[in-house]
C-alpha angles and dihedrals in degrees: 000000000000089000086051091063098034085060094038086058093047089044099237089112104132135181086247095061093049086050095042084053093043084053098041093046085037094229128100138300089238102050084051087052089043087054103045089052088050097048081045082063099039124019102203085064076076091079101058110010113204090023106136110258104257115238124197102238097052112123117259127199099273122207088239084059087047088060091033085056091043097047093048092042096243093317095148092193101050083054089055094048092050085056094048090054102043085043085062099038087063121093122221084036105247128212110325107256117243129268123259092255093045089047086045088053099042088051092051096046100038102046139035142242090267102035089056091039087047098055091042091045114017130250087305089059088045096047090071097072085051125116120231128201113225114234119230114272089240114181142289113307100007093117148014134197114198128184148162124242134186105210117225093230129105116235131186106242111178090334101316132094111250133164110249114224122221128215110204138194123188141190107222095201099057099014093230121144106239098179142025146172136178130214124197088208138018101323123229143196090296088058089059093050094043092053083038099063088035082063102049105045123078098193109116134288080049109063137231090293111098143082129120111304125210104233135010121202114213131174110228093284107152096210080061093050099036117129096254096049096048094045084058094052090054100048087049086048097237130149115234112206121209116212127204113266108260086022104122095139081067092070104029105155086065101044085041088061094048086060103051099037085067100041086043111044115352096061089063100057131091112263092034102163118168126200103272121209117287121286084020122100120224109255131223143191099260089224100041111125118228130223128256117244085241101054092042094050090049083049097056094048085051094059091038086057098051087047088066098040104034116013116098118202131202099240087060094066091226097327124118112229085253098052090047090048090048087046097059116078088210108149111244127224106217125190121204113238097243101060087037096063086048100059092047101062123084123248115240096179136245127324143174115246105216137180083285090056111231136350124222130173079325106316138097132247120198133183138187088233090065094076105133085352096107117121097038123113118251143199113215120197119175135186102252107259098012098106093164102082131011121194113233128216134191119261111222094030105029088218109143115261100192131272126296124226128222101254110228096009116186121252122246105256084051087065097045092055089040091056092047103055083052096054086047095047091052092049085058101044088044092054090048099054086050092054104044086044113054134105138192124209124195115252109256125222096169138047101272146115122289115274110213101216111209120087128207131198127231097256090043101056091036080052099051093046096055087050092050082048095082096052111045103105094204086051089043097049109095099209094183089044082115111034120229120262113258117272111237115282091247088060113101092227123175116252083233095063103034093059076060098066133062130261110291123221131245101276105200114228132230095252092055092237125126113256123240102269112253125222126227097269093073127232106311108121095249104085120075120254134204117274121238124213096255088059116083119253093238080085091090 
């Protein structure tokens, strides 16, 4: 626009130019004219050209709008309305709010996307319309991400349908997944250190990809920064990375797993349930058959596997993970399985193997190994949750010694009964509870207080409560079951309180004489005392 005007005011301004600008801006010869006549009036139209000319009494975004469209989640015309309302509450009436199209235009042209995504959704709705700089790809073992997902199918656990959770680690230079566990139920820290070990060792079934790497990239997760863990990452020398909480851009390779593992292989399996909306329960066909853990466990290794060989990412520019980790001469750190297993047990300190072998949070562990052993001072680590075996080590060496067994271990079918006359025992309580607890109110039609529906008689009220009497642990304690020792005799204690104590003994005074014996009342000047020789006799 400015060479327009720079040729109309040498006069070398031509039909030919105003077409070749319409054509070039895709809009019409006349709304080029109709610009170049308003930038002649006013210069700074230049700069935009068709921008509409500012006034000084246009409505502009308020802080006051910002709340209102962060109080009513976005809702453009709640916020109107508010402003309607607080505009005629005022007196003397202040400046007329704006209309609905004039607030609409104001919010599109003061604030951004994600401004306006942001104050309807929150940071994580915002975060959507950010920019986000790439790292740099790096090398093999540089890196690893590592996450926990709780995967949207439906498994048969022990005959239930639970969701399974997955423990991932990946490699963020050749996104291969270089370790994996699965959990039928929440994972813990022993998940972590399963997938862990799965990750580091190349021995099969695990695959070439292995090895230390130099830095893991966690998100807060505490079974991730949990004592045994990172002592196992030190050991290993390896960095642990802790991310910002709702960060999840800072660690990408590993989100961006989590996403395709669902669109590309979860959604076809039986049981698939994704998260409704919220207040809506996920629906199912009534006669679909769930998978085992086990098969859905062999399943998901199957896919992982053909993620490393055969997938072919875009990042990779037409390479499979396994080809770009093949194709990169980074030396590897390898740990033998052995240690490795070692370092990822936790440490449960030093103990005396008896005749009764080894004792453990009060049971005994016994091992074929212990024979003529007993007497020697031991080191026991164990895998967190498996109570059923712990691996010894001895003392002094630290060289293993061999596992230890759980003595007297119940049989399957023991632990099966026991299980379900908890279960049973929960169901009963929990009815209980329901019952006991709930309350009915009457449906309102009209503005007033909650009515409680449910009457009691007299006798039944007066009933419940001496039933509730013998179990009340504050009503059932006998704080004066063991009287109080006796205060000193030259304390002014109430008689009240003094009946309460026990019989104090004779306290010798400084003076070395006997003190004036004292009556049961205490010394409070109100009971009668014994009279002395030196006191008249007109005292009785």
């Amino acid at each position: 626009m400015r060479r327009l005007l720079a040729l109309r005011q040498e006069q070398k301004l031509t039909t030919r130019h105003v077409r070749l600008m319409a054509q070039s801006l895709e809009v019409t010869e006349r709304t080029v004219w109709r610009w170049l006549a308003a930038a002649e009036r006013d210069e700074s139209a230049a700069e935009e050209p068709g921008a509409r000319a500012q006034s000084r009494d246009r409505f502009t975004v308020t802080p006051e709008a910002r709340r209102l469209l962060a109080l009513w989640k976005g809702n453009v015309a709640a916020v109107h309305r508010e402003l309607t309302a607080r505009a005629a509450r005022q007196s003397p009436p202040a400046t007329p709010p704006p209309s609905l199209p004039t607030l609409h235009r104001a919010i599109r042209r003061d604030l951004t996307p994600g401004e306006r995504a942001g104050l309807a959704g929150g940071e994580r709705a915002a975060r959507k319309h950010d920019v986000f700089l790439a790292r740099p790809r790096g090398w093999r073992n540089q890196v690893w991400e590592a996450d926990h997902v709780q995967v949207p199918v439906l498994v048969d656990v022990d005959g239930k349908p639970r969701r399974p959770w997955i423990t991932w680690f990946t490699d963020c230079a050749t996104n291969a997944i270089a370790g994996v566990a699965v959990t039928p139920v929440h994972p813990s820290r022993e998940s972590v250190l399963a997938g862990l070990r799965s990750a580091v060792l190349r021995e099969d079934p695990y695959g070439p990809f292995g090895g230390l790497p130099e830095k893991v990239r966690v998100d807060r997760g505490k079974d991730f920064l949990s004592r045994t863990v990172t002592a196992a990452f030190d050991l290993l020398d390896v960095t642990v990375e802790d991310l910002p909480a709702y960060t999840p851009h800072l660690k990408g390779s590993v989100e961006g797993l989590n996403r395709a593992v669902e669109s590309m292989f979860l959604a076809a399996l039986p049981g698939y349930a994704r998260q409704p909306r919220p207040g809506k329960r996920a629906s199912r066909p009534k006669d679909e058959v769930l998978l085992g853990f086990e098969d859905f466990t062999a399943r998901l290794l199957a896919w992982t596997l053909w993620w490393n060989t055969e997938h072919q990412p875009a990042s990779l520019r037409g390479k499979t993970p396994l080809e770009a980790w093949q194709d990169d001469p980074t030396p590897l750190r390898d740990v033998p399985a052995s240690d490795l297993w070692t370092f990822t047990l936790e440490d449960a300190g030093t103990r005396t193997l008896t005749t009764r072998g080894i004792r453990f949070r009060k049971r005994d562990y016994v091992g074929p190994w212990m024979t003529g052993q007993a007497g020697i001072r031991v080191r026991v680590r164990f895998m967190p949750h498996h109570d059923h075996r712990i691996e010894v080590y001895h003392a002094a060496t630290d060289r293993y010694l061999g596992p230890a067994d759980l003595a007297d271990q119940a049989t399957e079918e023991q632990v099966r009964a026991v299980r379900r006359a908890r279960a049973a025992r929960s169901r009963r309580l929990k009815k209980d509870l329901e019952a006991s607890q709930c309350e009915r109110y009457a449906a309102a039609t009209r503005a007033e207080p909650p009515r409680r529906l449910g009457a009691l008689t007299g006798a039944q009220a007066d009933a419940e409560l001496a039933q509730s009497a013998g179990t009340s642990l504050s009503q059932l304690a006998l704080p004066d079951a063991i009287p109080l020792a006796a205060p000193p005799a030259d304390w002014r204690t109430p008689a009240s309180l003094a009946a309460l104590t026990m019989p104090a003994h004779p306290v010798p005074l400084p003076s070395g004489r006997d003190p004036a014996p004292v009556a049961p009342g205490g010394p409070d000047g109100r009971a009668a005392r014994t009279t002395t020789d030196d006191e008249d006799g007109d005292a009785s």
